[in-house]
C-alpha positions in Angstrom: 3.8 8.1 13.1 3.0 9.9 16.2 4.1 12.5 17.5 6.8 12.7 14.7 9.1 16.0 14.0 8.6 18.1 10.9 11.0 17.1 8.2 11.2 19.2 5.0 12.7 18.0 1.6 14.0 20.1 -1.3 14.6 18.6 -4.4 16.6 20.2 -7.3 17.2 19.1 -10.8 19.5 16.3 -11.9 21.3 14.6 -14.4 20.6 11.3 -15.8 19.6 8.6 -13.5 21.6 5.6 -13.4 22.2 2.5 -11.7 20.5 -0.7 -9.6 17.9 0.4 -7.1 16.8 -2.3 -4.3 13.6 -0.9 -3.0 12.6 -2.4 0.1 10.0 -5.1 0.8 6.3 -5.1 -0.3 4.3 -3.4 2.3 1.1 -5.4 1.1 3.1 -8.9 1.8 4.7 -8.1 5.1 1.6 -7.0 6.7 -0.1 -9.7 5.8 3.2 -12.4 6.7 3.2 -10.8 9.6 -0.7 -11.1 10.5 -0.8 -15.0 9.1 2.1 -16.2 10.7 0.5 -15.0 14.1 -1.9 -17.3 14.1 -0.3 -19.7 12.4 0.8 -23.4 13.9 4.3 -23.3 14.4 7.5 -21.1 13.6 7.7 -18.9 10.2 10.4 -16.9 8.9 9.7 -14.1 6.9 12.8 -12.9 4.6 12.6 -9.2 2.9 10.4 -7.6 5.6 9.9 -4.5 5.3 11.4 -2.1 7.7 8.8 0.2 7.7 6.9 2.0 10.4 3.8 0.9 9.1 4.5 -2.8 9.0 6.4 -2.3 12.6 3.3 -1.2 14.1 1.7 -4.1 13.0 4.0 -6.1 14.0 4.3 -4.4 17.7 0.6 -4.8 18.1 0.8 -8.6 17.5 3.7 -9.0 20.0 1.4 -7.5 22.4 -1.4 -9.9 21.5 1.1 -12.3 22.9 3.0 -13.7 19.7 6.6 -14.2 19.9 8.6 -11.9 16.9 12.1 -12.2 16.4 14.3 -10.2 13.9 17.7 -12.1 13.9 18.8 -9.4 11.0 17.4 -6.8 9.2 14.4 -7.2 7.1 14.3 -10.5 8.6 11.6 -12.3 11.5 11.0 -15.4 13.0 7.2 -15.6 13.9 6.6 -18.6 16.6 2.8 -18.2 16.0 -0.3 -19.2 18.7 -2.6 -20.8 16.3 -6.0 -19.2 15.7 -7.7 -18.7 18.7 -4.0 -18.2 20.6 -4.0 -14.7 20.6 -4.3 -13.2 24.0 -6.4 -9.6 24.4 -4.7 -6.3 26.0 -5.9 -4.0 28.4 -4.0 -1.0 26.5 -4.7 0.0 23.2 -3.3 -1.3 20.0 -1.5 1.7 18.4 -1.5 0.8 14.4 0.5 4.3 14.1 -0.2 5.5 10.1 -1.0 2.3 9.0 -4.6 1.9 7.5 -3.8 -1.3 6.0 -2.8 -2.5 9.2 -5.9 -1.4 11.0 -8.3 -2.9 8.6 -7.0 -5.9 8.5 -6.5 -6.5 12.1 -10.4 -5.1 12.7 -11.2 -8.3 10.6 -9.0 -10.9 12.4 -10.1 -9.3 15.8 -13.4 -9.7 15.3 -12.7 -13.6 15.5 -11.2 -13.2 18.7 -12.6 -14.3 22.7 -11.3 -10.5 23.7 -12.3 -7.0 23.5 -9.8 -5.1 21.6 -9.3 -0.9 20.8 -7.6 0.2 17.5 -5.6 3.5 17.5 -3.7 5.6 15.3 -1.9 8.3 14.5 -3.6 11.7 13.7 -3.7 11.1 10.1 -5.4 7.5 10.4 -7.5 9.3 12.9 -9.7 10.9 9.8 -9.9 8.1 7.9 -13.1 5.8 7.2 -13.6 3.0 8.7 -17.6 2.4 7.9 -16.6 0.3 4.8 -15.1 -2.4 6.7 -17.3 -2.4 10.3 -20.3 -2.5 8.1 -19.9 -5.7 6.8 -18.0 -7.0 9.6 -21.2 -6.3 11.5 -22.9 -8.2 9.1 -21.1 -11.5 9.9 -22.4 -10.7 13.7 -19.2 -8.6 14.9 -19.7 -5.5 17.3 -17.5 -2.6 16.7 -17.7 0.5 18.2 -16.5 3.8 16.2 -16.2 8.0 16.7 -18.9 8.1 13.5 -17.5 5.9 11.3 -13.8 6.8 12.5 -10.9 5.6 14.8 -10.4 4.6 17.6 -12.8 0.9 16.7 -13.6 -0.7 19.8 -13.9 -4.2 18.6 -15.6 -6.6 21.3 -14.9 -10.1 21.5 -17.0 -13.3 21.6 -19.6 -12.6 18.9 -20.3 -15.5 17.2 -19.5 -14.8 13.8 -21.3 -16.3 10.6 -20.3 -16.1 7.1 -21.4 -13.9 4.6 -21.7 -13.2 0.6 -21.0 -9.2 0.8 -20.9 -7.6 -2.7 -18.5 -4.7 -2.8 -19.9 -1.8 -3.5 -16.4 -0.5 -3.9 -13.2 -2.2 -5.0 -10.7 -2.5 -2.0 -8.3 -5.1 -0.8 -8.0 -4.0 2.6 -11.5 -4.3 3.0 -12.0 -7.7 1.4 -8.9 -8.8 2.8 -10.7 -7.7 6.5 -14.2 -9.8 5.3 -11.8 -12.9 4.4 -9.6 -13.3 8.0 -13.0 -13.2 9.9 -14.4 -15.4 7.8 -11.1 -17.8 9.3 -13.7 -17.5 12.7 -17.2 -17.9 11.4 -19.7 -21.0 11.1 -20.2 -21.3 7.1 -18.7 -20.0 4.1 -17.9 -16.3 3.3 -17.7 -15.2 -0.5 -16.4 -12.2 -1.5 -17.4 -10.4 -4.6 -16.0 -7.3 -6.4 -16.6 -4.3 -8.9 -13.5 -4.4 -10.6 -10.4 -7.2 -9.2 -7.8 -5.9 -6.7 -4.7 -7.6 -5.1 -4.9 -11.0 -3.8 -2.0 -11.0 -1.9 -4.2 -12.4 1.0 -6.2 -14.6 -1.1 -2.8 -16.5 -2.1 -1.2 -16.4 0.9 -4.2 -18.2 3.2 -3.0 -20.6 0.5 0.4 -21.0 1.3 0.0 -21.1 4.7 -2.6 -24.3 4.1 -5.9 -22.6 3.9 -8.8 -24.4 1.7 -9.9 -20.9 -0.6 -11.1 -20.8 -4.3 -10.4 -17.4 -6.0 -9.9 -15.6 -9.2 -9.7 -11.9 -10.0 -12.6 -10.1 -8.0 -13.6 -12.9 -6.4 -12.7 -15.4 -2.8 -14.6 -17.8 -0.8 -13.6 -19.5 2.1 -15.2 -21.9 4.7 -14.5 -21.3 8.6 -12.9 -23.6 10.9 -9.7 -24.6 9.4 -6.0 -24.2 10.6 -3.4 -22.1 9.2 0.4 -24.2 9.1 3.5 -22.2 9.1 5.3 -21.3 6.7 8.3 -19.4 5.5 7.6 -16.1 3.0 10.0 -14.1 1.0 8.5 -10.7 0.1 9.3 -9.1 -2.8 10.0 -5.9 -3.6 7.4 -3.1 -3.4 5.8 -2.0 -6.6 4.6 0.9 -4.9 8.0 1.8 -3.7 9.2 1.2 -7.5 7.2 3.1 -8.6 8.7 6.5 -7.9 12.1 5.1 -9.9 9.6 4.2 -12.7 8.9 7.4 -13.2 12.0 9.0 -12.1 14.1 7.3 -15.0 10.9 7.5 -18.1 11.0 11.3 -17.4 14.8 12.2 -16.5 16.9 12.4 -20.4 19.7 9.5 -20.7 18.2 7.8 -17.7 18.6 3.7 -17.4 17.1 2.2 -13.9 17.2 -1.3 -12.7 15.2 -2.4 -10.2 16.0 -5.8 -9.1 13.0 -8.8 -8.0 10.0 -6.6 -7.8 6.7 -7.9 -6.7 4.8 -7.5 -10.5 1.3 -9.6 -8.7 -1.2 -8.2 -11.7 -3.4 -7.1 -9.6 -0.7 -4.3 -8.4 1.0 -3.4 -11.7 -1.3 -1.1 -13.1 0.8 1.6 -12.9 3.2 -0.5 -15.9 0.4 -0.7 -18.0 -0.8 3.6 -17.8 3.0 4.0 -18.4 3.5 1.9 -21.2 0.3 3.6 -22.7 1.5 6.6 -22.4 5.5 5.8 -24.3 7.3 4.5 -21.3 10.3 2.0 -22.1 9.9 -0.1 -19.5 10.9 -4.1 -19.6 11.2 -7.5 -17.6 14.0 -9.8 -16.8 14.6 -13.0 -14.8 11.0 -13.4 -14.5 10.1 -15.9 -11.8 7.7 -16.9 -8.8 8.2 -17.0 -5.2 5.5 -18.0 -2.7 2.9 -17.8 -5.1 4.1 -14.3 -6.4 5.6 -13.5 -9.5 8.6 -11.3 -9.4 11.1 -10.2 -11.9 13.5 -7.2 -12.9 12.1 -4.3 -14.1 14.7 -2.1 -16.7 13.2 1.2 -17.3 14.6 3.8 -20.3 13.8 7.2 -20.3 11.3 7.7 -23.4 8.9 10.9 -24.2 5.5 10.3 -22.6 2.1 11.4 -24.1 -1.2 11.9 -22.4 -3.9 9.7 -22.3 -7.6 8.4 -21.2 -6.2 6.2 -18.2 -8.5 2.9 -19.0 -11.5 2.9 -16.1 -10.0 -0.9 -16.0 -6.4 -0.2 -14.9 -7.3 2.3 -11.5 -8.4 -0.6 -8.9 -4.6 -2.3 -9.8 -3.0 1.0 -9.3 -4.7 2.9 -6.6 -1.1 3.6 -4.8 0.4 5.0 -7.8 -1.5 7.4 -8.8 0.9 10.6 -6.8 3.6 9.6 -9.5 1.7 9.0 -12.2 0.1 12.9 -12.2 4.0 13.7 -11.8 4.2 11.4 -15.1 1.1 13.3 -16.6 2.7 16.8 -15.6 5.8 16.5 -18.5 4.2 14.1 -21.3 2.7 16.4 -24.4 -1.0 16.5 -24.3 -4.0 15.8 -22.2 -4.2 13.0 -19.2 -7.8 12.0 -18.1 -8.0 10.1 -15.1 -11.7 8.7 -14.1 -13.3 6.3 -11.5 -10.4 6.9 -8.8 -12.9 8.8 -5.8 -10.9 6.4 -3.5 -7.6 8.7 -3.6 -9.8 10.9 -1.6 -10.1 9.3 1.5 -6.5 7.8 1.0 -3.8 9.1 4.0 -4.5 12.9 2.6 -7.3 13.7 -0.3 -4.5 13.0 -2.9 -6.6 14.9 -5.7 -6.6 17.8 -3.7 -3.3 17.6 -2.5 -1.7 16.6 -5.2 -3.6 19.5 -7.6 -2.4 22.3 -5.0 0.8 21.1 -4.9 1.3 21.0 -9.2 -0.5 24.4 -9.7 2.1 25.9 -6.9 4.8 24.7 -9.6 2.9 25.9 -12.8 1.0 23.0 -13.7 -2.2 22.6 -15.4 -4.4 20.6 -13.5 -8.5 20.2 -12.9 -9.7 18.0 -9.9 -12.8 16.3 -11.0 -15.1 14.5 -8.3 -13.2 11.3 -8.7 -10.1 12.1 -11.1 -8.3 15.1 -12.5 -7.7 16.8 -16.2 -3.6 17.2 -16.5 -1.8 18.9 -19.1 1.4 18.3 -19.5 3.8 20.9 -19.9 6.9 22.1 -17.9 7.5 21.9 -14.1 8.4 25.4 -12.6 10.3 25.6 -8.6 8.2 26.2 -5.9 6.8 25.0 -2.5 4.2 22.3 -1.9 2.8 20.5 1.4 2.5 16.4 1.2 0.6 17.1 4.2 2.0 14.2 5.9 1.3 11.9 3.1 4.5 9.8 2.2 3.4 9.1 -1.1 2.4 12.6 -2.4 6.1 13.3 -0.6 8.4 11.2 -2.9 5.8 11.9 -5.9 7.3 15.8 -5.5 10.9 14.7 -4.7 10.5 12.9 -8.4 8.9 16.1 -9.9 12.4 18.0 -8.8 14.3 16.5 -11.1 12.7 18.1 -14.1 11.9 21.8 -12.2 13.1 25.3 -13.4 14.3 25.5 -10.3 14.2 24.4 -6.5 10.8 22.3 -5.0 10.4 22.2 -1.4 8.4 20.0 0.0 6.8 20.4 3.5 6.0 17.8 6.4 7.7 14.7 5.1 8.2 12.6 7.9 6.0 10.4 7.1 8.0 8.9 4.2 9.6 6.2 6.9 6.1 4.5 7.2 6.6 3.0 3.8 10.3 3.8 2.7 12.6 4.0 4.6 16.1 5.1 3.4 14.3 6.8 0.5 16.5 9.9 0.3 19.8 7.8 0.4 18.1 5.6 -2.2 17.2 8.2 -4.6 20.9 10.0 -4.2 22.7 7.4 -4.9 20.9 6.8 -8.3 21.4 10.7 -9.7 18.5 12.7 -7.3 19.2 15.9 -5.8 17.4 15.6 -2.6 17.8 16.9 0.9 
């Protein structure tokens, strides 16, 4: 979000939470409808798009790759896409804003392209790596340029690309995800393989949109020079946006929280699992799929929470939710260990760090570790913390509010809109105390 304004939050204690909360689209899914439908043949019309500035800036950079976008109604587009090599290069950059999924991706599927292209982003996105994707991009034969491994990426055109079988060294969609939509350009077959399985949200959606790909958890493979039809997507409701709620309403006494057709793809759901491990009451109803994705209602009680050892297992299908699961961690009685999560440090701030500065400020006991943190839970004292600009680590402290002594304020917020949009209304009208 360039150039955006300071916002503060504070966030005070509440009463019971109650009540249905829509959260918007799945971030994951609309980047990736968005990205498909592009260079898809023919029209597609995405429903439940999420009005985010992330997935905006995605979708702005495509329009000025030359695709037509439409949004006849909110959350709502109609895609008339090029085809895959219909994409038309730009002389000015392509601004992805504070969207890293967005960049990643779109390094992959520019990689393919005839064109030279230059990636941008916001200050934040700025500092974040970019090694793990160019590396093995520039192992299928693509040429990016970088600032030592960071943005801007100067991605030149008309490389012949040739597939690849690239071992992860570390488990990561957007990376994988990158490997797969250049492998839609190159002579041969590219196989993907992972540590530990993440979400396949692109995996199953090269499948809707008519793509010939075998998969199963931690692993893809894919042949070049196929065609992509279009095809119409509805995306569910984001997990990650969910999860705040989750933990909102297992934490806040005499709390009951619906959460109506929520993306619950296993390989995103993690964060159900550590909760239910640790006492959460949290259930599903009207279970069903939708393009390939299951989704259902998720009814969440409050229930006393207890530490645990988070299962090694559970952190690649959860890596978003960690911010609100330490706010879990901070009230349950006992000890949480978290392990083999070094990824939250090179996430849109070092959410360790952050997020253990900002809980000892309100009288928590935390330890960072290299790649976790030692909690114990306890109670939440009023204070001030800094998200530094991280819209996850934001709503994380708006949800620790609710069980304070006293007051929290939470510094440079503004970033919230890149992923939830309308979160403050959201929250209020369920019980919060937020402004």
């Amino acid at each position: 979000m360039s150039g955006a304004k300071r916002l503060d939050w504070v966030s005070r204690p509440a009463a019971s939470l109650h009540g249905d909360v829509v959260v918007p689209g799945d971030k994951s899914v609309s980047h990736r409808s968005m990205m498909l439908s592009a260079i898809a043949e023919g029209t597609s019309h995405i429903r439940g798009f999420l009005e985010g500035e992330d997935t905006r800036a995605t979708a702005a950079v495509l329009a000025q790759l030359g695709v037509s976008i439409e949004a006849p109604s909110e959350g709502e587009r109609t895609v008339r896409g090029v085809g895959l090599h219909g994409l038309r290069g730009s002389d000015k950059p392509l601004d992805c804003g504070n969207a890293g999924t967005g960049m990643r991706l779109l390094t992959g599927l520019l990689a393919g392209q005839s064109f030279d292209s230059t990636l941008i982003g916001d200050e934040s996105l700025s500092k974040r790596p970019m090694r793990r994707v160019t590396d093995p991009l520039a192992g299928m034969g693509a040429q990016i340029d970088t600032q030592d491994g960071l943005p801007p990426l100067r991605v030149h055109g008309s490389r012949p690309l040739h597939g690849i079988r690239y071992e992860l060294p570390v488990a990561s969609a957007q990376v994988k995800s990158a490997l797969l939509l250049a492998g839609l350009y190159a002579e041969g077959s590219t196989e993907v393989i992972e540590p530990h399985p993440t979400r396949d949200y692109t995996e199953r959606m090269l499948a809707a949109f008519g793509w010939p790909i075998v998969f199963s958890p931690g692993y893809a493979k894919l042949e070049g020079g196929h065609r992509l039809r279009a095809t119409d997507v509805v995306v569910p409701a984001d997990f990650s946006s969910a999860a705040f709620f989750l933990v909102a309403a297992s934490i806040v006494p005499g709390s009951v929280l619906r959460l109506p057709s929520v993306g619950l793809n296993p390989r995103r759901t993690g964060l159900l699992e550590a909760l239910r491990l640790m006492g959460a009451d949290i259930s599903i109803e009207n279970q069903s799929q939708s393009g390939g994705e299951v989704i259902g209602d998720l009814i969440v009680r409050h229930a006393p929470l207890h530490g645990v050892e988070l299962p090694e297992t559970l952190v690649p299908d959860m890596i978003d939710e960690f911010p609100a699961l330490f706010i879990a961690a901070a009230v349950a009685q006992g000890r949480t260990v978290v392990r083999g999560a070094a990824e939250l440090r090179v996430k849109e701030s070092d959410r360790i760090a952050t997020m253990a500065t900002g809980m000892r400020a309100l009288g928590v006991r935390i330890e960072e570790t290299p790649d976790g943190a030692i909690i114990d839970g306890g109670a939440i004292g009023a204070g001030a913390v800094d998200s530094h600009g991280d819209h996850r680590i934001a709503m994380s402290f708006a949800v620790a509010g609710l069980l304070a002594k006293g007051e929290v304020t939470i510094g440079d917020c503004a970033n919230v809109a890149t992923s939830f949009p309308g979160f403050m209304e959201l929250a209020n009208s369920c019980g919060f105390a937020l402004s």
